[in-house]
Structures are given as structure tokens and as C-alpha cells.
N, C-alpha and C positions, 0 to 999 in steps of 0.2 A: 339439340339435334333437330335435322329438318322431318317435315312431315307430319309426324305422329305422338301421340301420348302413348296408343299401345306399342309402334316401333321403339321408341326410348323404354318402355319398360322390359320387350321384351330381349332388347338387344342388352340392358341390363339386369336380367334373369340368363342369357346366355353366356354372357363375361362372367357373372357370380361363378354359371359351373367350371365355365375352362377353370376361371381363376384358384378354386378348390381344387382342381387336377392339377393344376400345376405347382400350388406348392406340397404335394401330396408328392412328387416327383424330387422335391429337395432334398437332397442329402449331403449337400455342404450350407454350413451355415453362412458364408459368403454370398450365395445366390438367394438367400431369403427378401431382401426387400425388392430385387429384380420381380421375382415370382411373384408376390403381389400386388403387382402393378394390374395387370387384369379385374383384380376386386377393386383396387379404386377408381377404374374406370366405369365398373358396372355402378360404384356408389352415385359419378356423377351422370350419369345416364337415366338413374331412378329420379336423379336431383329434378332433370329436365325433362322426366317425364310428371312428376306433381305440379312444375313451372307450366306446363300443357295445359292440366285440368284446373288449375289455379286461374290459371290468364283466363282460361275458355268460361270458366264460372263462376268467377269472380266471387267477391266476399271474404277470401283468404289470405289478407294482407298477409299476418303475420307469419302463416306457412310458407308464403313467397319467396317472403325474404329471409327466411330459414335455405329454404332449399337453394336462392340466387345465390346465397351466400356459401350454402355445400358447394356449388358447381364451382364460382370465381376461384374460390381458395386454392381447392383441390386445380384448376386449370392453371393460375399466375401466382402461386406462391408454394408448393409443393411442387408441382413436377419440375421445374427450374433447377431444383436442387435434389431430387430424389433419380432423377434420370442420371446425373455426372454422378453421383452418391453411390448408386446401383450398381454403376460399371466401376466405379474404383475398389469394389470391397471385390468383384470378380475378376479385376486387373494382377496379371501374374507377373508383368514388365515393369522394371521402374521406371524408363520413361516416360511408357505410356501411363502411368502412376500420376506424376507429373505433371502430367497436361492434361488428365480430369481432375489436377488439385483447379487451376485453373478454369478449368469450364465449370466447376463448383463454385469459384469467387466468381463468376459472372453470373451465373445464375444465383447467388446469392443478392445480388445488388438488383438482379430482376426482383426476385420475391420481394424486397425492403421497399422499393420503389411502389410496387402493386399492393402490399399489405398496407402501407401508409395511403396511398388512396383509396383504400378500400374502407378504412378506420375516418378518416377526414369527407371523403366526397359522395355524392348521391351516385347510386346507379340501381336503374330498374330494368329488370327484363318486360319486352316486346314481342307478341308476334306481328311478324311482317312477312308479307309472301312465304309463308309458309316454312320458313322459319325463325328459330328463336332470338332476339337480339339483344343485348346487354347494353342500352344507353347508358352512358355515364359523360361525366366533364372532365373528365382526365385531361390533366394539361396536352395538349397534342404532341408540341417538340419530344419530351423526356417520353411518350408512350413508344415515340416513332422508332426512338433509340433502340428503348429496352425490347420492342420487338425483335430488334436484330442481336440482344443480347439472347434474350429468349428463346432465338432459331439456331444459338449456337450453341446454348447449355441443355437442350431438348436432343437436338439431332444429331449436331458434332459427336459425342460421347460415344453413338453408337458405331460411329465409321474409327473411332480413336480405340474402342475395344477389340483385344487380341481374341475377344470366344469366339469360336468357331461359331460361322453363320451370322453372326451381328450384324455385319457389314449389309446383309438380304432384309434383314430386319429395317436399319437404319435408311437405304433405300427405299423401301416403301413407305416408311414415316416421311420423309425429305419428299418423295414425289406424291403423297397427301398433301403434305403444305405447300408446296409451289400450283397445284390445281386448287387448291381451295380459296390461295390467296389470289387467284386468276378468277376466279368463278361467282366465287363466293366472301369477294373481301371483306361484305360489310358486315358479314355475319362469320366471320375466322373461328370466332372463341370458341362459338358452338358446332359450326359443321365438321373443323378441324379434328377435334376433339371424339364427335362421332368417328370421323375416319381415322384416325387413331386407336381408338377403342376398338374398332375392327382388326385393323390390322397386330392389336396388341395378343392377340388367336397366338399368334403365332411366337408368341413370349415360351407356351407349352414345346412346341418344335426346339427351339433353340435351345434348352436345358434338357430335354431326350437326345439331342446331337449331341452335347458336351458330355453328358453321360456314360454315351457309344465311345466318344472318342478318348476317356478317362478310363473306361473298362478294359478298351481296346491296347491300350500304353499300357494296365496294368498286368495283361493277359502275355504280350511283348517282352515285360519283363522279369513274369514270371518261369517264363521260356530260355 
């Protein structure tokens, strides 16, 4: 995240509570790994707030790369596949079923690609103008790729999901990443990821509208 040690902590202190209220809101088991996607953003929020006091204080190799390594994982090899994952267990359409089996095998071949360079290559976290950077040698061509697989198994899924509201949801995820990769290129993994984390608030909203609107059909039919 840019800026801060205490903004990364306490932006993850605030994801922990949503993220406890909203799966405290679940009552299909379908929607449970959607729902805790707030907690694992607050996880790598803390990651990159110890990355702060780490880099600022040095001495901490081995914490570093404890926590570089909470952050990468959780950013290029988890969400790739727990985002199409998440909307396929709450996909009611077989279609639409269908085409997050596929944004799942793309993001699948994201995560292989980053988890293998993750296992084989050097990368350290930086700060740089204020914020955090992740140098690594990652082959450029296959990163440049998997980015664009990455944008599709992240963001696609939520404009391809039939729940109500997704579409508002997926929207502001999609217009995070188009300003950050304008603004902020060289630093995507981490600012993205904060603005994502923000915007992921709003995972609570989305599952109290499906709620309303499952209570509402049920109230309709007992009529």
C-alpha cells in the first residue's frame, strides 16, 4: 500500500471487521468463500504494513520475506482463482457457469506461472516514492501475458456473475485497475491491491442485497 505503516494497518484492522460482518451475514454455503475475501485482503494489508516497519528498520530480513511472500501469494496466485471460484459456487445460470469454468482455467495458469517464479526467482520489496514496490526478474514477455490473463480472471467474473449488484461491484474493481495501471504502473501489485481492498467494503452490500432480494421471492411465493 502507498503511504503508510499505520494506513496499511489500520486499513487492515478495518477489512478484518467488515470482513467478520459479512460472513456473519452468510446463510448459504455457496457465498462463503466470496464473503471472505475482505479478510484476505485485510491479511495482505497487515503483510504490507510489517513490509513498512521492516524496510524503515531494517534488520528483519527473515520477517520480510515472510510477510513479501504473505502479500505476492495472496495478490498472483490466490485471487486469480478464488475470484472465478467465488462466483461460480454463487452462479445460478449454466451458462454463466461455463464461462467462469473458464476464467478459472485462466486464472489457473496465472497462479502456475507466478507461483513458479515465485519458487525459482529473486523478488524483494522496495520503498520508492512512497510506495511499496516488489522488484523481481520475472521474465517480462510471459508477465506481460499473464497480466492480461490476470485482468480477466480478477475482473471478468464479476461482470459474468448473475448476483444482483456484481456488476457495481466489478465496476469499481475494473475502474481501480485502469487508474492505477495509468498512475501508478510501476507499483500495480501494491496500490491496486489497496484499492481493491477498499473497494472490497462493499462485498458486505452485495450479499445484504441478495438477501433482500431471496427474502423478497421468498415472501412472493409464499403469497
Amino acid at each position: 500500500m502507498c503511504f503508510s505503516a499505520q494506513a496499511s494497518f489500520t486499513s487492515g484492522a478495518v477489512l478484518s471487521a467488515i470482513g467478520v460482518a459479512t460472513v456473519s451475514k452468510v446463510r448459504k454455503p455457496e457465498q462463503k468463500l466470496f464473503a471472505v475475501i475482505p479478510i484476505l485482503f485485510a491479511f495482505q494489508q497487515f503483510a504490507e504494513g510489517v513490509l513498512w516497519v521492516t524496510l524503515r528498520s531494517g534488520g528483519y530480513e527473515r520477517l520480510q520475506d515472510v510477510a513479501t511472500h504473505i502479500f505476492l501469494v495472496t495478490a498472483l496466485i490466490i485471487w486469480p482463482v478464488m475470484v472465478p471460484l467465488s462466483m461460480w459456487f454463487m452462479e445460478g445460470v449454466k451458462t454463466r457457469k461455463k464461462i467462469l469454468v473458464g476464467l478459472m482455467a485462466a486464472g489457473g495458469v496465472v497462479s502456475i506461472f507466478y507461483a513458479i517464479c515465485l519458487l525459482s526467482l529473486s523478488v524483494y520489496p522496495e520503498i520508492q516514492s512512497f510506495h511499496i514496490v516488489y522488484v523481481n526478474n520475472f521474465p517480462s514477455t510471459p508477465a506481460g501475458i499473464g497480466l492480461l490473463f490476470y485482468a480477466a480472471a480478477t475482473i471478468a467474473p464479476l461482470f459474468v456473475s448473475s448476483v444482483r449488484r456484481m456488476w457495481l461491484f466489478g465496476i469499481l474493481i475494473a475502474t481501480s485497475f485502469v487508474v492505477t495501471g495509468i498512475f501508478y504502473a510501476e507499483y500495480l501489485t501494491s496500490v491496486w491491491c489497496f484499492f481493491a481492498a477498499l473497494i472490497s467494503v462493499s462485498i458486505y452490500w452485495v450479499l445484504i442485497e441478495s438477501r433482500s432480494k431471496a427474502g423478497s421471492l421468498a415472501t412472493e411465493i409464499q403469497h
